[in-house]
ZATI-790410 format. One line per 10 residues: number of its first residue (from 1); for each residue y, x, z of N, C-alpha, C, O, CB. Coordinates in steps of 0.2 Angstrom, whole numbers, plus 5000, padded with zeros to 4 digits. Glycine has a CB too. Example, Ala and Ser with C-alpha at 12.3 -4.5 7.8 and 13.67 -1.06 7.14 Angstrom:
<recs>
1> 4972/5066/5039/4978/5062/5039/4984/5066/5039/4983/5071/5042/4978/5057/5045  4989/5064/5035/4995/5068/5036/5000/5064/5039/5006/5067/5040/4997/5070/5029
</recs>
This chain:
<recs>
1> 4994/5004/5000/5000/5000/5000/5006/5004/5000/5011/5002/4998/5000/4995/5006  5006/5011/5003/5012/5013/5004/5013/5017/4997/5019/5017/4995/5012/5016/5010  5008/5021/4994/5009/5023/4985/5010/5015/4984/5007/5018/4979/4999/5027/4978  5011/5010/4983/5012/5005/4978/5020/5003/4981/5023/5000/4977/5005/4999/4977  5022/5004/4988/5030/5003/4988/5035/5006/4987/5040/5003/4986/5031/5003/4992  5032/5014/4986/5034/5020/4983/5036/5020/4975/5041/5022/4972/5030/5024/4984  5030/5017/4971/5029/5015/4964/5034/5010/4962/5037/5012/4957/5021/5012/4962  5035/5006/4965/5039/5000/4967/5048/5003/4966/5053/5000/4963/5036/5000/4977  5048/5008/4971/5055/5008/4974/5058/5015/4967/5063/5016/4964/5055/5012/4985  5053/5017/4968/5055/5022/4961/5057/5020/4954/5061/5022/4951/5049/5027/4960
11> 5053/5015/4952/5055/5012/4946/5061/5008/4946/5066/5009/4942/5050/5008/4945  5062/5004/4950/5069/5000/4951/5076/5009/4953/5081/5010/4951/5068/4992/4961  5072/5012/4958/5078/5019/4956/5080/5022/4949/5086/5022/4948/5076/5026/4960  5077/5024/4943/5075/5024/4939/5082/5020/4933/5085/5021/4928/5068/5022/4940  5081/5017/4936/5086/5011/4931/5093/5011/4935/5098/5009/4933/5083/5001/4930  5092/5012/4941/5100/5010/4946/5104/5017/4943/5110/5017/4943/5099/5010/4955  5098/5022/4942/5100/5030/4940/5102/5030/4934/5108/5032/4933/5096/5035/4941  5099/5028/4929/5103/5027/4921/5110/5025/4920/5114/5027/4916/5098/5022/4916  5111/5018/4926/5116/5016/4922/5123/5021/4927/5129/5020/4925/5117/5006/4923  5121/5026/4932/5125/5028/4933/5127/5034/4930/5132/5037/4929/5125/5028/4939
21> 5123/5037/4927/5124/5045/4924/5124/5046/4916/5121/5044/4911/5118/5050/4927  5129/5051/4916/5130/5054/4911/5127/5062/4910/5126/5065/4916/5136/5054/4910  5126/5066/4904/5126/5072/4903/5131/5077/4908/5128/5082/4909/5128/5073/4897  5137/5074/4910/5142/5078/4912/5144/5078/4920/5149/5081/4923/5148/5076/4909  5138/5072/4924/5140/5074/4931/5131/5070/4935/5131/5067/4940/5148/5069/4933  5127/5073/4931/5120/5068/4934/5118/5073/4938/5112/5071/4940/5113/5065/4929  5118/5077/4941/5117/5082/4945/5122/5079/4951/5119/5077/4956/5119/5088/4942  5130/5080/4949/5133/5079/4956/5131/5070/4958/5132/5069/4964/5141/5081/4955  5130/5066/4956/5127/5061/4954/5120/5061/4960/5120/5056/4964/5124/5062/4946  5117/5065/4960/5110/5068/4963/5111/5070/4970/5108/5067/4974/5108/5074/4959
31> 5117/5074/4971/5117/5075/4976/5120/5070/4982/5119/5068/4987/5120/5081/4976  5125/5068/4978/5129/5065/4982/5124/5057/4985/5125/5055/4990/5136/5063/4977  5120/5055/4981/5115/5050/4983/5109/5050/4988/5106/5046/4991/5112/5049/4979  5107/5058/4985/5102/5063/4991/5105/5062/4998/5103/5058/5002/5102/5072/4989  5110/5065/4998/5114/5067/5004/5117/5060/5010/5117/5060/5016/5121/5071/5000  5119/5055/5004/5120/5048/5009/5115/5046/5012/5115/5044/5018/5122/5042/5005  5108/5046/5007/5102/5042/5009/5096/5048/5012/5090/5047/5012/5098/5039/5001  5100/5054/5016/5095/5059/5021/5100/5057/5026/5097/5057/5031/5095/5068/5020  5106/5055/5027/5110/5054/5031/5107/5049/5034/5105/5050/5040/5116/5054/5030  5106/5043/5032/5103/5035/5033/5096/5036/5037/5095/5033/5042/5101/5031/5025
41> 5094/5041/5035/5086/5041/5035/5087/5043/5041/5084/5040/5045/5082/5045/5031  5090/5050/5044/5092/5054/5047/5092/5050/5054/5088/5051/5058/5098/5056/5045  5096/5045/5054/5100/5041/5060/5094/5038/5062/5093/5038/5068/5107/5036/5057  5089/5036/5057/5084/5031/5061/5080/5033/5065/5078/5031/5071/5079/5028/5057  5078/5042/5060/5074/5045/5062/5076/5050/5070/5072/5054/5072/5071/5049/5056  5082/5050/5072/5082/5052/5078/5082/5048/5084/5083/5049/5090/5088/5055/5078  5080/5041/5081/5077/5038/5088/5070/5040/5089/5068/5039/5095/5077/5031/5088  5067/5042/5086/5063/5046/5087/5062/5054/5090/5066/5058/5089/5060/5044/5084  5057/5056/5093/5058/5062/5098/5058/5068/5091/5052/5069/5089/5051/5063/5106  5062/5071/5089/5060/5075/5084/5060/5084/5086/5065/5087/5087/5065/5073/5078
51> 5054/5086/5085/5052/5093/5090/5052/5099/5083/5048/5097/5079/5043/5092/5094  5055/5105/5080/5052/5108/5076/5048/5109/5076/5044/5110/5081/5053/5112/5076  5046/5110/5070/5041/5113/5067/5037/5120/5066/5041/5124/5063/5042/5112/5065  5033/5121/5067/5029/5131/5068/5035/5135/5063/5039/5131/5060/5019/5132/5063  5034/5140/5063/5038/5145/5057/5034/5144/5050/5037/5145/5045/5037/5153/5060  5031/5143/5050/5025/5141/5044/5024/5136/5040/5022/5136/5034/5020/5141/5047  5026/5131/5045/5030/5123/5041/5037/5124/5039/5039/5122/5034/5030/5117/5047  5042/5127/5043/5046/5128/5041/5046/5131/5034/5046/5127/5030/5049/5130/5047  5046/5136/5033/5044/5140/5027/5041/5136/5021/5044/5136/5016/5039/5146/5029  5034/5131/5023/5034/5127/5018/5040/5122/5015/5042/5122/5010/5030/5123/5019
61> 5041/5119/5020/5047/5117/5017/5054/5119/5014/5058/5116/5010/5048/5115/5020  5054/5125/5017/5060/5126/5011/5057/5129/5006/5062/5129/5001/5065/5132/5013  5052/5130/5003/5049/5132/4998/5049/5124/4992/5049/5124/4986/5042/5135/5000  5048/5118/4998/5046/5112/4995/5054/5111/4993/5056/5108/4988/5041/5107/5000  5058/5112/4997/5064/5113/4994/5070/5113/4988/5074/5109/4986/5065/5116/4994  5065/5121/4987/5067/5124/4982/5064/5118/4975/5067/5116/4971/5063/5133/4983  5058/5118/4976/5055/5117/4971/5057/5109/4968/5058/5107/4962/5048/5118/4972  5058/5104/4975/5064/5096/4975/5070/5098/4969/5072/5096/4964/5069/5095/4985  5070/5104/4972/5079/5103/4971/5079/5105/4961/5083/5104/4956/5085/5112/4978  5074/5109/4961/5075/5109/4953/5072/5102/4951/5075/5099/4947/5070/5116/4948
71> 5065/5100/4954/5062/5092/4950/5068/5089/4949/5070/5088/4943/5057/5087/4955  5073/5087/4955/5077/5080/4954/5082/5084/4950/5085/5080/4946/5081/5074/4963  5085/5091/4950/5090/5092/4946/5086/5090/4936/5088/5086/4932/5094/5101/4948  5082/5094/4935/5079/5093/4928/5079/5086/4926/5080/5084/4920/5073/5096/4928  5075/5082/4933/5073/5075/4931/5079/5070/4930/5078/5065/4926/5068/5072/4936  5087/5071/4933/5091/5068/4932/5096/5070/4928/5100/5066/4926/5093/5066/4937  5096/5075/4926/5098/5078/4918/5094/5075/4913/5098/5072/4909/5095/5086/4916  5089/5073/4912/5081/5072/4907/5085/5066/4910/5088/5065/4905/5071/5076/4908  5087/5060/4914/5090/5053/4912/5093/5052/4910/5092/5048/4905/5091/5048/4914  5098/5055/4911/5105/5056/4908/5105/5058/4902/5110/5055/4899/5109/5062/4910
81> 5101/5060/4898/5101/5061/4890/5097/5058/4886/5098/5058/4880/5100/5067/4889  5093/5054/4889/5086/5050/4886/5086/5043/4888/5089/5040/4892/5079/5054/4888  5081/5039/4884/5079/5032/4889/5074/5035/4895/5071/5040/4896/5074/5026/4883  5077/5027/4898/5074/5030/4905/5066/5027/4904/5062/5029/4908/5078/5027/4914  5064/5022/4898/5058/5022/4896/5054/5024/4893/5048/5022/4891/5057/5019/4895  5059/5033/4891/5054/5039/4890/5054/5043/4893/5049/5043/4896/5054/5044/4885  5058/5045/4895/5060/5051/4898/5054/5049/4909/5050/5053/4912/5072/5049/4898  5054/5042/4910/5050/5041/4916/5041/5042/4915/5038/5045/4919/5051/5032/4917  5040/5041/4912/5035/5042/4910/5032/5046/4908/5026/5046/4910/5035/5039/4907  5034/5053/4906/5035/5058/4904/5035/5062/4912/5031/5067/4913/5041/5058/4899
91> 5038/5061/4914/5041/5065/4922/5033/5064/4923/5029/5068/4925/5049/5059/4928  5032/5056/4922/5024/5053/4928/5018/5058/4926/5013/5058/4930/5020/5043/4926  5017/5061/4921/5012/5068/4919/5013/5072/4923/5012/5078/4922/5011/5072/4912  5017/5071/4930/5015/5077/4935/5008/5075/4941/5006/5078/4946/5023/5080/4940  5008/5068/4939/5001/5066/4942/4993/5070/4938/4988/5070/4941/5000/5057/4940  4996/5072/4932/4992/5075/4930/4990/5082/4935/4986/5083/4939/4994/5075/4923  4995/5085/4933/4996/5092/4937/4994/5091/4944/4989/5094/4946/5005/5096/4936  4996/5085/4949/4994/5087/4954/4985/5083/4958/4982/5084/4964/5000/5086/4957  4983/5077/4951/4976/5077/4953/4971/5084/4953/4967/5085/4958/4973/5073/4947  4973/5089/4945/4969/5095/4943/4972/5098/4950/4967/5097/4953/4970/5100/4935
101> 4976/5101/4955/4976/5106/4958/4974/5102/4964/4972/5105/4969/4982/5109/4957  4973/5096/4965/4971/5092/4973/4961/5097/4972/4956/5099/4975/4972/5078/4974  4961/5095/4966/4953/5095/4965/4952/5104/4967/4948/5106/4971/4951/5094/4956  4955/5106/4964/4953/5115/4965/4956/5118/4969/4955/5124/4971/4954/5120/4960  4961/5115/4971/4966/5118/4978/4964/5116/4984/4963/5120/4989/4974/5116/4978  4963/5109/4984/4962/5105/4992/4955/5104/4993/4953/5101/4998/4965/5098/4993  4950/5106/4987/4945/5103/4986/4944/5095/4987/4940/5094/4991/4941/5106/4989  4947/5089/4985/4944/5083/4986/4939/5082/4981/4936/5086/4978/4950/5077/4985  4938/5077/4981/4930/5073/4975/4934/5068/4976/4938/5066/4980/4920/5072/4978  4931/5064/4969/4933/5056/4967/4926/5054/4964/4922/5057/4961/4941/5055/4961
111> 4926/5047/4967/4919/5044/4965/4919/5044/4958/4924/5046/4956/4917/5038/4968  4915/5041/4953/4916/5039/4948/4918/5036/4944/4919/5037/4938/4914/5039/4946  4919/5029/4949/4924/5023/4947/4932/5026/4948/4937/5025/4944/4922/5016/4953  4933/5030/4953/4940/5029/4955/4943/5035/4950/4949/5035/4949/4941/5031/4964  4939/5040/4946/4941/5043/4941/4941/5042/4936/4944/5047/4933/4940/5045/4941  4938/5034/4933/4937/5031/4927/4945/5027/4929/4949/5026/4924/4929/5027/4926  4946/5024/4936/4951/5020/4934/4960/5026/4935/4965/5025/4933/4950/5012/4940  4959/5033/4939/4966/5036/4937/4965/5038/4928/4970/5039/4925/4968/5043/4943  4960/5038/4926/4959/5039/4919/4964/5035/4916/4969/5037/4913/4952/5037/4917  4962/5027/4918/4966/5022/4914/4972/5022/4917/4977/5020/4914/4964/5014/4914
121> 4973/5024/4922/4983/5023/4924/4984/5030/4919/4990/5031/4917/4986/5024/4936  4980/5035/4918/4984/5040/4914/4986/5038/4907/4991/5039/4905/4979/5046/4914  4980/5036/4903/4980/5035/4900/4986/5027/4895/4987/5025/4890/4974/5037/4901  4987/5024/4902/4993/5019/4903/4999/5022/4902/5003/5019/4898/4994/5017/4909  5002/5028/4904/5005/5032/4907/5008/5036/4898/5014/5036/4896/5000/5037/4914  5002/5037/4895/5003/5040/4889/5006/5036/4882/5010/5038/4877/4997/5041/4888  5003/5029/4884/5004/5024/4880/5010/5022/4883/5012/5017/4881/4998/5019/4879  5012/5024/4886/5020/5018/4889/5026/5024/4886/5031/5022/4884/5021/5016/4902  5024/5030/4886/5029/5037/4885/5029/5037/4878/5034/5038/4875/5026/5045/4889  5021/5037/4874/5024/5037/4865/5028/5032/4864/5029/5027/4868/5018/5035/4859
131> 5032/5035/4858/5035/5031/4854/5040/5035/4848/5042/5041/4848/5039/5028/4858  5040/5031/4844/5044/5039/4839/5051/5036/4840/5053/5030/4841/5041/5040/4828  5054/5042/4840/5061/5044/4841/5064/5041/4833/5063/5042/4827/5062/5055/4843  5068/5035/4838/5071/5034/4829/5079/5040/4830/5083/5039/4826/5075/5023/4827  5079/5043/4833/5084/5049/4830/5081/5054/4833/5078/5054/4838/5091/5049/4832  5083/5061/4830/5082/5068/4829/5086/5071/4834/5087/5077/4834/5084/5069/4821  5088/5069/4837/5094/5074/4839/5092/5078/4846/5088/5076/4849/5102/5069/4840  5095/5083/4847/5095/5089/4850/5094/5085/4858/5089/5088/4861/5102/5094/4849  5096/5081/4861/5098/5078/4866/5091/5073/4868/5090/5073/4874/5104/5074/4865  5088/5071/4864/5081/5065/4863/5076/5071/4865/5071/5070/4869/5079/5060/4853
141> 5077/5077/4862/5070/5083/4864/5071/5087/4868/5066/5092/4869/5066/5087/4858  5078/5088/4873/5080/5092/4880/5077/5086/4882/5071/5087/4882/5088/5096/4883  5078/5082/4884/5077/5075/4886/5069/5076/4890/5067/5077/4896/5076/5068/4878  5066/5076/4885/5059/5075/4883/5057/5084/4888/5055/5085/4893/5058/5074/4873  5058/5086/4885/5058/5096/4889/5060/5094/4896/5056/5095/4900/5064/5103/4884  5065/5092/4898/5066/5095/4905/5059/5088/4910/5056/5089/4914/5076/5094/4907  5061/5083/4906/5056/5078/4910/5048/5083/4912/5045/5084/4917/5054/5069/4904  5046/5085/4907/5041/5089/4905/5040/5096/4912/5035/5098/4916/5043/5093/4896  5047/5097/4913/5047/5103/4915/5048/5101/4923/5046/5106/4927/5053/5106/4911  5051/5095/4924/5051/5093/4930/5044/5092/4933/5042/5094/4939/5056/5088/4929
151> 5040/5087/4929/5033/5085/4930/5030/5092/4932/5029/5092/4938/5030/5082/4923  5030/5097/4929/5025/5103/4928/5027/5107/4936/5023/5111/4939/5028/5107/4919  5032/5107/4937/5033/5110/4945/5033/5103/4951/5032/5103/4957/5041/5115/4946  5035/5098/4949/5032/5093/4954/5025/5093/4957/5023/5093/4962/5032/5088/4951  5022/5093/4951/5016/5093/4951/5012/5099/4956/5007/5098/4959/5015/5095/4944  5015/5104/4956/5013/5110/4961/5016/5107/4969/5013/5107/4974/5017/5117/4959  5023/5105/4969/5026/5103/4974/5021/5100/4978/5018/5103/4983/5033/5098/4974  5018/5094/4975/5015/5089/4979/5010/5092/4984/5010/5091/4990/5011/5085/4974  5005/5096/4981/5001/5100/4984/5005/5102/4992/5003/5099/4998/5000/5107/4979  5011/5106/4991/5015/5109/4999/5017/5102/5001/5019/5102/5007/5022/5116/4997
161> 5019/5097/4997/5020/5091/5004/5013/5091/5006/5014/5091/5012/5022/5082/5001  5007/5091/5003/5001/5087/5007/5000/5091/5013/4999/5088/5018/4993/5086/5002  5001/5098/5015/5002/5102/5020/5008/5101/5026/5008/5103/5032/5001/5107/5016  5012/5099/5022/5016/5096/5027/5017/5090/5031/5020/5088/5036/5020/5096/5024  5013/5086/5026/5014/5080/5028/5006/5077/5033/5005/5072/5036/5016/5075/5020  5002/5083/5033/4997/5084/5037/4999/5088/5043/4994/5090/5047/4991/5087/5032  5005/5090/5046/5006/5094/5052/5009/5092/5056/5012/5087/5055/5009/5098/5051  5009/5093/5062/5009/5088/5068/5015/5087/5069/5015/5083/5074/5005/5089/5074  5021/5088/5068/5028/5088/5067/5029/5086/5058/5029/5091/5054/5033/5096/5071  5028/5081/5056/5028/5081/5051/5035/5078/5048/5038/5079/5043/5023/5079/5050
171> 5037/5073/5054/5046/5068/5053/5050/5073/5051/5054/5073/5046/5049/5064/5060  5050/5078/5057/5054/5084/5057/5058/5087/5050/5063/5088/5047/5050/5089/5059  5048/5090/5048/5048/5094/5044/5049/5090/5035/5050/5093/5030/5040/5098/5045  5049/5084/5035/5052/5079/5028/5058/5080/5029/5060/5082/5025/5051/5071/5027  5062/5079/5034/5071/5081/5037/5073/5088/5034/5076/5090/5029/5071/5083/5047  5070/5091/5037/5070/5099/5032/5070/5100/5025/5073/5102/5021/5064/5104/5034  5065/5097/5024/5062/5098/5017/5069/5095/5013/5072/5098/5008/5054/5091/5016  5071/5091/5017/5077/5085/5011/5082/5089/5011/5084/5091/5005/5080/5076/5013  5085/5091/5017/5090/5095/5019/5091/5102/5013/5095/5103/5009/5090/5096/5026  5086/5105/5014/5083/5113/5011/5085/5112/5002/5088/5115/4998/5072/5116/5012
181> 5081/5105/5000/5084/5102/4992/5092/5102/4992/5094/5107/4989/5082/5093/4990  5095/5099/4995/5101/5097/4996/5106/5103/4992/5110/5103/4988/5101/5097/5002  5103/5108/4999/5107/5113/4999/5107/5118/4992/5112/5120/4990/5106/5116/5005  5101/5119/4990/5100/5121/4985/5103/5118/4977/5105/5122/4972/5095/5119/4986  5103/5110/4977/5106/5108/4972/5114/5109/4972/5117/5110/4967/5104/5101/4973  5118/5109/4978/5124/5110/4978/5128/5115/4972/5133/5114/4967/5125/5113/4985  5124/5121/4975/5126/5126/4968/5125/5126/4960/5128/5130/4956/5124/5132/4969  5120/5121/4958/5120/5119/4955/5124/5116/4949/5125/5116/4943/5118/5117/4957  5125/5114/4953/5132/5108/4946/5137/5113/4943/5138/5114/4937/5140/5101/4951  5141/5115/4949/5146/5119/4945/5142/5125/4942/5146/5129/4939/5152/5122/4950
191> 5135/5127/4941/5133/5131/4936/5135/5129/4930/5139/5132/4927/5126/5133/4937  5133/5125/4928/5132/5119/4923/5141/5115/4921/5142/5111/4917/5127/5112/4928  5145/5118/4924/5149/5116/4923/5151/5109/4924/5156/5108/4921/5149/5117/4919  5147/5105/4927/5149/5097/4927/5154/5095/4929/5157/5097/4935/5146/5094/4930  5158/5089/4924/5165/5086/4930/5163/5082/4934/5157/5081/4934/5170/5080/4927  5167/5080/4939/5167/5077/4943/5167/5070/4943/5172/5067/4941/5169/5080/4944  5164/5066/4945/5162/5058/4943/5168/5056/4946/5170/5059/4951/5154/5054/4946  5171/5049/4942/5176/5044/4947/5172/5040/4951/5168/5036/4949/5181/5038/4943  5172/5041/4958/5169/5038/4964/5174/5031/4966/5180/5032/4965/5169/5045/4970  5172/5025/4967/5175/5020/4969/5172/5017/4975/5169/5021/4978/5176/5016/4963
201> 5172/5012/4977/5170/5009/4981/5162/5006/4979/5156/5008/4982/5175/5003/4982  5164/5003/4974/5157/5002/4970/5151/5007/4971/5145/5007/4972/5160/5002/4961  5155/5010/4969/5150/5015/4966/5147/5019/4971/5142/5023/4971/5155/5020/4961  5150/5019/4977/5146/5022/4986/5142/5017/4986/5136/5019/4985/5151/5021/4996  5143/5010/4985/5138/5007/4988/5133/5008/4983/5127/5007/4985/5139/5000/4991  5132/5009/4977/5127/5008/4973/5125/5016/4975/5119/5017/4976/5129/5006/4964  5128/5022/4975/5126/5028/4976/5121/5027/4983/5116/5030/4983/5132/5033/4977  5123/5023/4989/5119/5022/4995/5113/5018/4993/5108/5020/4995/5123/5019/5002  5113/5014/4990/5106/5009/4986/5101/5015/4984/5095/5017/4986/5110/5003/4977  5106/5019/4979/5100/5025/4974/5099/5030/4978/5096/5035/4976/5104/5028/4964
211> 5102/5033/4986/5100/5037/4987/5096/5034/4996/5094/5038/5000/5105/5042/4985  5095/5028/4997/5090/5025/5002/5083/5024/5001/5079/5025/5004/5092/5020/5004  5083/5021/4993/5080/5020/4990/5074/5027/4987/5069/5027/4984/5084/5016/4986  5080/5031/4989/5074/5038/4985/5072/5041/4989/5070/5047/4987/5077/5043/4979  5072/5040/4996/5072/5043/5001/5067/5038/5006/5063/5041/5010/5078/5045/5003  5067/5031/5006/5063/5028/5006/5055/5027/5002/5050/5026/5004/5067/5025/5004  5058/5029/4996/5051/5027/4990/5046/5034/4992/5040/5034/4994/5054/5028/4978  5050/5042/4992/5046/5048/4995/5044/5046/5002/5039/5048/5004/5050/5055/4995  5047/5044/5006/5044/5045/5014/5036/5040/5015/5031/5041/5018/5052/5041/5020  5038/5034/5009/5032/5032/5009/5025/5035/5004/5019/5032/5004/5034/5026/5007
221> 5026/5041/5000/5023/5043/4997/5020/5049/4999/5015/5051/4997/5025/5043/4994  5024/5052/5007/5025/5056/5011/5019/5053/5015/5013/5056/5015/5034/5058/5013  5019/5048/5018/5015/5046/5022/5009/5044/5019/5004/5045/5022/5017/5041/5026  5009/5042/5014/5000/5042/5009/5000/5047/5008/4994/5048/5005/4999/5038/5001  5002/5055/5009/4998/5060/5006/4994/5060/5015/4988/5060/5016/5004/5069/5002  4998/5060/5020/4995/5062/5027/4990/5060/5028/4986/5062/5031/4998/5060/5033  4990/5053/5025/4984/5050/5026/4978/5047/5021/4973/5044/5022/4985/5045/5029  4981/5049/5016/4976/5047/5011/4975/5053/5007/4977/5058/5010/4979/5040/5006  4971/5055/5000/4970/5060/4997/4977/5058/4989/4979/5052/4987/4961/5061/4996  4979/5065/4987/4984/5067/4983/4982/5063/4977/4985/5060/4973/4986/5074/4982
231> 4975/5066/4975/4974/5062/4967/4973/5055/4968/4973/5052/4963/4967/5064/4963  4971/5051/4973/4971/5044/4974/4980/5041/4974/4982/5036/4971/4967/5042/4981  4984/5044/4979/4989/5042/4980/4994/5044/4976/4999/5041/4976/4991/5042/4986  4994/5048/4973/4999/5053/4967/4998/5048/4962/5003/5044/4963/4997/5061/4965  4993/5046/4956/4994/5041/4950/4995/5036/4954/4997/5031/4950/4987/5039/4945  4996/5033/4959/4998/5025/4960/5006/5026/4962/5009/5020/4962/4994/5020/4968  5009/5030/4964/5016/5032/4966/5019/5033/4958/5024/5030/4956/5017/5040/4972  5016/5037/4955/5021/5040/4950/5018/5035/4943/5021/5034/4937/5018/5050/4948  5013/5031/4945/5015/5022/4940/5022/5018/4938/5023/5013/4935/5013/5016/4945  5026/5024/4942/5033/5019/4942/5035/5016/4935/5038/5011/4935/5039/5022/4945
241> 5034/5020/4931/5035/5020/4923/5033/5013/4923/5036/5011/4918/5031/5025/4919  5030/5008/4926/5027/5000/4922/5032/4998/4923/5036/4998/4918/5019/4993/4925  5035/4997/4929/5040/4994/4934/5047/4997/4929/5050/4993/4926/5039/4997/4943  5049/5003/4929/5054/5008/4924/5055/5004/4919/5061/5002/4917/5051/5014/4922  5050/5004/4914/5051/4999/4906/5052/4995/4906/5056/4993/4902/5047/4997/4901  5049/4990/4911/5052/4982/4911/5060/4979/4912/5063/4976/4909/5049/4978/4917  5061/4984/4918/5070/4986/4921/5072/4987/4915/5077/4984/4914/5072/4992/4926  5071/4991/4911/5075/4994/4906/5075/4991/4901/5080/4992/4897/5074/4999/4905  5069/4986/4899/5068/4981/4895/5076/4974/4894/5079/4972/4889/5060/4978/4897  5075/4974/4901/5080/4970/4905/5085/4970/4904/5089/4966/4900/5079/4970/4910
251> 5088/4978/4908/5094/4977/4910/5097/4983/4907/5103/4985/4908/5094/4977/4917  5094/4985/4903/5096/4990/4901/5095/4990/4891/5097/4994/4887/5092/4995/4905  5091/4985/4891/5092/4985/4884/5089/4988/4879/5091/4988/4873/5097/4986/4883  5083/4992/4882/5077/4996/4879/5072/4993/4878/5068/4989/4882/5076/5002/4882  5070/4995/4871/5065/4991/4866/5058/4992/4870/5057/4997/4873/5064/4994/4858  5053/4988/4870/5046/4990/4873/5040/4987/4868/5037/4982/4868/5045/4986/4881  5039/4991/4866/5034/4989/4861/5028/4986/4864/5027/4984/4869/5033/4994/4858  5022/4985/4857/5018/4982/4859/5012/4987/4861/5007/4984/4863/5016/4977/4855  5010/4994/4861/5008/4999/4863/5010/5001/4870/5006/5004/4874/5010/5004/4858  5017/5000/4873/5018/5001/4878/5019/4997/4882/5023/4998/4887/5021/5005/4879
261> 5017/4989/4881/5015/4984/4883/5010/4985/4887/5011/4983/4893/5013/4982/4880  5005/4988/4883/4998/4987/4883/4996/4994/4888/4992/4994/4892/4994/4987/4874  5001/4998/4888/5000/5003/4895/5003/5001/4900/5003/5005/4905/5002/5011/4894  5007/4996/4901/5011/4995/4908/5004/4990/4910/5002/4990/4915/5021/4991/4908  5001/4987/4905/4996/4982/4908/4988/4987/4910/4983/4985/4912/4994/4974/4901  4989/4993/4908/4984/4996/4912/4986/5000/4917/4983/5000/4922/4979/5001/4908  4992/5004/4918/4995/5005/4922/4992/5001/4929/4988/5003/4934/5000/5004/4921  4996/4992/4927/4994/4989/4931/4987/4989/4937/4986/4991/4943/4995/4985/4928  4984/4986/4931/4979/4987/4931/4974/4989/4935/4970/4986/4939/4978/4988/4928  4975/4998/4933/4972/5004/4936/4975/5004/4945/4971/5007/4949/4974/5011/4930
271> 4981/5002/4947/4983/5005/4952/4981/4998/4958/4981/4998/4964/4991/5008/4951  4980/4993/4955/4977/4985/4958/4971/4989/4962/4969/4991/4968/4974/4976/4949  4967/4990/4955/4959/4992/4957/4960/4999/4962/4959/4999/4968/4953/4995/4949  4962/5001/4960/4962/5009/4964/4963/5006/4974/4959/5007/4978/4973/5014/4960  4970/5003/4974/4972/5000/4981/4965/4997/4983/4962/4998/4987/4978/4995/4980  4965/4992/4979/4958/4988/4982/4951/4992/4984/4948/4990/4989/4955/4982/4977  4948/4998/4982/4941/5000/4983/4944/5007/4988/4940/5009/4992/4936/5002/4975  4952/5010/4987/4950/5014/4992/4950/5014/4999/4948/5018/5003/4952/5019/4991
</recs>
């Protein structure tokens, strides 16, 4: 349940995020949403008793950091330039990367059903991301590359959450973890040159929506890795893509064909069964 609140909260972020960014400030975009929605998180989480963490956790996490802080900068570059009903989907092949490494890194096993059905959420996943580019242009294939590129160290990240999120100060150590992105991303923008966004009233509270919501959707993803295994709960979190095309179908005005139809309904599908047998 908690990969499918996550799957959930991520797709509706996804679209709250397109209509806010451009090429020229999705980064600062990023932080500034990060930063409201750790602060939120923050406040709840100090009603509870929060103790550090070993030196060793700590260290993961800034490692897990490091690696956040390039995912969400690449992945909100790669919206900013693309549809977000390629560009999401595309990102979700870091379920790929982090099933193969749970298998040989953490050693899990998956029965035979349950790897026939992340088969079909993959293979969902594929059918929802084709589509031919009706333009050529330079911007449709960085698009496509950084999503790619985001996926491909995600994909590792996951792995060092599952060790974090298995440690006995673990509230702490997701506090850290967000904070260590943060700071990371900061210098960022002005690498890149980006302007600076017009910030309005509006636009806080939609920024506090897209950054509760993404701090929200991980914490609950955060707590399925503690307790469940990564290749079961990883394809039902990074599903968000069914949920993503519909929104964008909607509200956003992107075409959905009948091929990626037909993968949001295995998507579906695959992550229904998956929840029910494990």
């Amino acid at each position: 349940m908690l990969g499918i609140f996550a799957m959930l909260g991520y797709g509706v972020e996804d679209v709250i995020a397109k209509t806010m960014l451009s090429n020229r400030n999705a980064i600062r975009i990023a932080v500034v949403s990060q930063t409201i929605g750790t602060i939120l998180f923050l406040a709840v989480a100090l009603t509870y008793d929060l103790a550090l963490p070993s030196s060793t956790i700590i260290c993961l996490a800034l490692i897990s950091g490091v690696i956040s802080a390039f995912v969400l900068s690449s992945y909100y570059l790669a919206l900013s330039l693309g549809k977000a009903s390629i560009v999401s989907p595309m990102f979700s092949c870091m379920s790929v990367v982090a099933v193969v490494l749970s298998l040989l890194v953490l050693g899990e096993s998956l029965t035979g059903l349950q790897l026939s059905l992340i088969s079909l959420v993959f293979a969902g996943i594929l059918l929802v991301a084709f589509e031919k580019s009706e333009t050529k242009d330079s911007a449709h294939k960085l698009s496509v590359l950084l999503a790619l590129l985001a996926a491909l160290l995600g994909g590792s990240g996951i792995i060092i959450q599952k060790w974090i999120a298995e440690s006995s100060h673990y509230l702490m150590a997701f506090v850290l973890s967000r904070i260590f992105m943060i700071s990371f991303m900061l210098p960022i923008s002005p690498l890149i040159r980006e302007t600076r966004p017009v910030i309005t009233s509006r636009t806080y509270a939609k920024l506090a929506i897209l950054g509760l919501m993404d701090v929200s959707a991980f914490f609950c993803w955060y707590i399925g890795l503690r307790i469940g295994l990564v290749s079961i709960v990883t394809p039902i979190v990074l599903s968000s893509p069914a949920v993503t095309v519909v929104l964008a179908h909607i509200f956003l005005n992107e075409r959905v064909r009948l091929h990626q139809r037909l993968g949001i309904l295995a998507v579906v599908a695959g992550i229904v069964l998956l929840s029910v047998i494990s």
